[in-house]
TISEDO-267923 format. One record per residue (C-alpha): residue number from 0; x, y, z. Coordinates in Angstrom, 1 decimal. Example, Ala and Ser with C-alpha at 12.3 -4.5 7.8 and 13.67 -1.06 7.14 Angstrom:
2
rec kemar:0; c1:12.3; c2:-4.5; c3:7.8
rec kemar:1; c1:13.7; c2:-1.1; c3:7.1
//
This chain:
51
rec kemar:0; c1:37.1; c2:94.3; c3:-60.9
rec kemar:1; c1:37.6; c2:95.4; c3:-56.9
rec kemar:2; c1:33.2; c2:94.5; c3:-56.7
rec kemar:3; c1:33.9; c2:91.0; c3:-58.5
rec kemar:4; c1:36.7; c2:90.0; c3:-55.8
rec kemar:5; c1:35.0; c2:91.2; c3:-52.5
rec kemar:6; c1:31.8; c2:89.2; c3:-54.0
rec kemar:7; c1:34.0; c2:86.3; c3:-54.0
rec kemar:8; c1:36.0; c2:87.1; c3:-50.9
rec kemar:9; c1:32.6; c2:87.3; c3:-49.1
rec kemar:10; c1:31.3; c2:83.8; c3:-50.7
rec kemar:11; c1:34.9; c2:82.3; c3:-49.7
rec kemar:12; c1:34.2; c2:83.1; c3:-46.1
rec kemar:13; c1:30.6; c2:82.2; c3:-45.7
rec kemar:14; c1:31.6; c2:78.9; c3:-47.1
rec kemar:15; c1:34.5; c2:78.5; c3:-44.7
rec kemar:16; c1:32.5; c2:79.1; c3:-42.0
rec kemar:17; c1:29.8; c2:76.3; c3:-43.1
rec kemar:18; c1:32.7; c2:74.2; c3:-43.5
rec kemar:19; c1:33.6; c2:75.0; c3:-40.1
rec kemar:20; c1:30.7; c2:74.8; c3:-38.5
rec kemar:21; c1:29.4; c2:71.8; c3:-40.5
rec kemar:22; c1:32.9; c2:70.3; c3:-38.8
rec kemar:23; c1:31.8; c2:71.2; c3:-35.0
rec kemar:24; c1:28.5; c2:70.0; c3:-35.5
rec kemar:25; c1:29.9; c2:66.5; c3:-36.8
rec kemar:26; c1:32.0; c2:66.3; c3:-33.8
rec kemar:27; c1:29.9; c2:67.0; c3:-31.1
rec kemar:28; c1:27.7; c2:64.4; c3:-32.4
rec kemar:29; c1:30.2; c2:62.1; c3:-32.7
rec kemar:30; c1:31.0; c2:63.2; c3:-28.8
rec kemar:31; c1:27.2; c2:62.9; c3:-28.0
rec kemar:32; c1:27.0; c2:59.5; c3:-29.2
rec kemar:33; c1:30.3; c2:57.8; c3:-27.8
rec kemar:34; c1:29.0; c2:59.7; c3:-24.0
rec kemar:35; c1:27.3; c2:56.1; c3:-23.1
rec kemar:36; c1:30.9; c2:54.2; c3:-23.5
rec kemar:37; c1:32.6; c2:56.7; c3:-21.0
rec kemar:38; c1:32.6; c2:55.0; c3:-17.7
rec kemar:39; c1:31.1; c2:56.7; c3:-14.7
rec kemar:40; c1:33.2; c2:58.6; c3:-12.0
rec kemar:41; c1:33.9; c2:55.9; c3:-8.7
rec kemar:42; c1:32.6; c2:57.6; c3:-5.3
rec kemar:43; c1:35.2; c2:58.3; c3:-2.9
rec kemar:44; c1:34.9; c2:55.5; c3:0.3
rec kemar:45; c1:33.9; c2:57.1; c3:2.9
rec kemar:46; c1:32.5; c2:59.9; c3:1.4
rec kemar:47; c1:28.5; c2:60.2; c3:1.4
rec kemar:48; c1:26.3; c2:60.9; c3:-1.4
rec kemar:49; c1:24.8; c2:63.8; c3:0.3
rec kemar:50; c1:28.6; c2:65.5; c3:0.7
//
């Protein structure tokens, strides 16, 4: 009985951790793909582009 539940104990966490994962990946896509709607950081005045 003790081999039957760490068999599933093991199977419960690699699942998890697809789940997880499968979660992270989704939201760094959805990151990735809203990055053209952020607006772009305002230089300074007076400040030069080549510091």
């Amino acid at each position: 009985m003790k081999f039957i539940v760490n068999i599933v104990n093991r199977e419960a966490s690699i699942i998890s951790f697809n789940d997880v994962y499968l979660a992270m990946a989704a939201a760094f896509l959805i990151a990735f793909l809203l990055l053209p709607l952020a607006k772009s950081p305002r230089a300074e005045p007076g400040v030069d582009a080549a510091h």
